[in-house]
C-alpha positions, 0 to 999 in steps of 0.5 A: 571540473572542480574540485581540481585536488582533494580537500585535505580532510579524512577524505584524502587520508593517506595520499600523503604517506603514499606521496612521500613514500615514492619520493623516499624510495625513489632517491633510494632507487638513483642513489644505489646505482651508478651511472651507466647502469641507470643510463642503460635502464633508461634507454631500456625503460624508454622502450617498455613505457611506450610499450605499456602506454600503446598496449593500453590503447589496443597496439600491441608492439613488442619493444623488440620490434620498437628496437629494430624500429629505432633502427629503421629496421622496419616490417614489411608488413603495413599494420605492423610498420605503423605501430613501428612508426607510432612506436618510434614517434613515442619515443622521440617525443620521450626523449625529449621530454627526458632532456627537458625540451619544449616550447620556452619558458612554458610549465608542464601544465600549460596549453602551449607545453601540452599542444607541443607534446601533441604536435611533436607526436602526431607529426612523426605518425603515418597518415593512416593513424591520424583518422577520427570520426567528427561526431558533427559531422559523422565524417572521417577527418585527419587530426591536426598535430598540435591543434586543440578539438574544435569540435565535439567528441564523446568517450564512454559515457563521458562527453568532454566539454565543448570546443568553445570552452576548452581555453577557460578549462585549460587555464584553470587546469595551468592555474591549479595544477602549477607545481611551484604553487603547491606543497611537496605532498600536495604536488604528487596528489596533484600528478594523479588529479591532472591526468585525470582531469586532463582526460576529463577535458579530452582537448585533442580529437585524438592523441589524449591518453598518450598525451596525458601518460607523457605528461605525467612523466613529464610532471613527476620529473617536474617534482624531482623522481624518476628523473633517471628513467628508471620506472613507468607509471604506464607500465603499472596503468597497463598491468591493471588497465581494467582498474585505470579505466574504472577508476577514471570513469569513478572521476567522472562521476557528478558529485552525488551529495553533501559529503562528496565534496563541493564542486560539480563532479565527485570528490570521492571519485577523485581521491579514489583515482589519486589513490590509485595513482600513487600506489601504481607509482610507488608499486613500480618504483619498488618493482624496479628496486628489486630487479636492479640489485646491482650484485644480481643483475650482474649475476644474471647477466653474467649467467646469460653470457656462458650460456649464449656462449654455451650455445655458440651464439657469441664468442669466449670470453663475452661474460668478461667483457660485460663482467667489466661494463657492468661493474665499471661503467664505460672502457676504450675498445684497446683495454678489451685484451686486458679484460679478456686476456687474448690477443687483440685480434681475438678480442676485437671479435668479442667486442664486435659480437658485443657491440652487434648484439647491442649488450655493449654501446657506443657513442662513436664508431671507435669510441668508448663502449658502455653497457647496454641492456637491448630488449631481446635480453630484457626476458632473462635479465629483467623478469617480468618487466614486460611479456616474452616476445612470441616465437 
């Protein structure tokens, strides 16, 4: 699978630029914003990146109906409930990630990281997902969480390497790919080169492309962005799914002569895709930056609070609660009277409205409330961060 990075000619030109781009406007990003709106965003921004990484491998599930299964509220309808279930895996395992579990001492690049993600999804599946046709055999077995292929598969044109092979091209993946033995710069064009190159290898008989996208979360915050949550890569490979795919497929290529590098499969193909990679990181990281002003967030918040008051949907005074939250941070339920100026009775149904509705969250039932941003406000108050549910 070499070459594993771009060399460092005029082939790779401007990879550079682009990775210290993402690594600028993303401290721009987490400085302008304090630290509840960013811990909302987080919570919301975990939904869309399972969003976008299940839309991209066919599963269509709103993140309003990944909210409800979040909260074991889940459709009665069976295909419907496990895209639920998948959903709630994903972000299980995201959250973790997030607080930098795994396995002890293990890099992001290691075998062991990468078959605990695999394991720590799969195990929180329903059965019915875990199906795959063994090309041996013709078979439909059930794939092991955790456990590496051992047999073989084919993905488009593309066959993975053999089973037997796949712990020396592990290893030198973990080798290569160690953020601590590159460069600044280096390290970003790396991210895009080891989800390529992660793919390539297929190590899992099913689960990869999750895998990979997790893993590359995983690795960008490994580099110190995005450690707040606040942009998806997946979102962007979503967007622009049928560019992912041939520009993954241009990675696959064998190398084509004595200008595309020096290894077995094509430079230029590599490079294309690392390209496409970065500029898909810094598009979404200057995407967020625009929706989350915070002067016009409020605003639009705001706004949508008259109107659903407007339309009898939750109590006066709502748009002054959240005015607070949002402007604030977090406040103990006794000061909702303060804020609002009416009694405390009439002001605990403001907050109940709030809090039933998921614009305010709490970590306690009588605890301090914060601002929350639930998916089903997310079409008014963050345009275009994903499509409007259908009615």
């Amino acid at each position: 699978m070499e070459p594993l990075l771009p060399g460092e000619g005029r082939a790779s030109e401007g990879l550079d630029d682009l990775a210290l781009a993402i690594v600028g406007e993303d401290s721009a990003l987490e400085q302008s914003l304090p630290p509840h709106i960013k811990r909302a965003m987080g919570e919301l921004v975990r939904s869309m990146n399972c969003y976008y990484s299940n839309l991209i491998e066919g599963h269509d599930t709103h993140p309003i109906d990944i909210e409800r299964a979040l909260k074991q509220d889940y459709s009665a309808e069976p295909r419907k409930r496990e895209l639920q279930l998948e959903a709630a895996a994903h972000i299980a395992v995201q959250q973790l990630i997030d607080a930098d579990a795994g396995p002890a001492g293990a890099s992001v690049v290691s075998a062991e990281w990468l078959a605990w993600v695999h394991e720590e999804f799969c195990t929180r599946l329903p059965s019915q997902l875990l199906t795959v046709k063994d090309l041996d055999t013709g078979r439909t077995c059930q794939v092991e969480p955790g456990r590496f292929r051992d047999g073989w598969v084919k993905v488009g044109a593309h066959t993975p390497p053999p089973p037997g092979d796949l712990p020396k091209f592990l290893d030198r993946f973990a080798q290569v790919y160690e953020p601590a033995g590159l460069g600044r710069a280096r390290a970003f064009i790396a991210a895009g080169a080891a989800h390529h190159r992660l793919l390539w290898i297929h190590p899992f008989f099913d689960g990869n492309g999750r895998v990979a996208r997790l893993f590359s979360n995983a690795y960008l915050r490994r580099l110190g962005v995005c450690r707040s949550g606040l942009w998806s890569v997946s979102r962007g490979l979503a967007r622009r799914v049928e560019e992912y795919k041939k520009t993954l497929a241009a990675a696959d290529d064998e190398r084509r002569n004595d200008l595309d590098g020096r290894g077995t499969l094509s430079e230029r193909g590599l490079v294309l895709f690392c390209r496409f990679f970065l500029d898909i990181c810094l598009d979404q990281v200057r995407f967020m930056a625009s929706l989350l002003q915070t002067d016009r967030l409020a605003e639009r918040i705001e706004a949508d609070m008259r109107e659903e008051t407007a339309l009898g949907r939750l109590p006066k005074g709502a748009d002054m609660l959240m005015r607070f939250a949002i402007r604030f941070g977090k406040f103990e339920r006794g000061m909702a009277g303060q804020f609002t100026g009416y009694s405390d009775s009439q002001a605990r149904v403001v907050l109940r409205a709030l809090i039933e509705r998921g614009y305010l969250r709490s970590d306690s039932p009588k605890g301090a409330v914060h601002v929350g941003f639930p998916a089903e406000a997310a079409e008014h108050w963050f345009p275009a961060l994903f499509p409007a549910k259908p009615t």
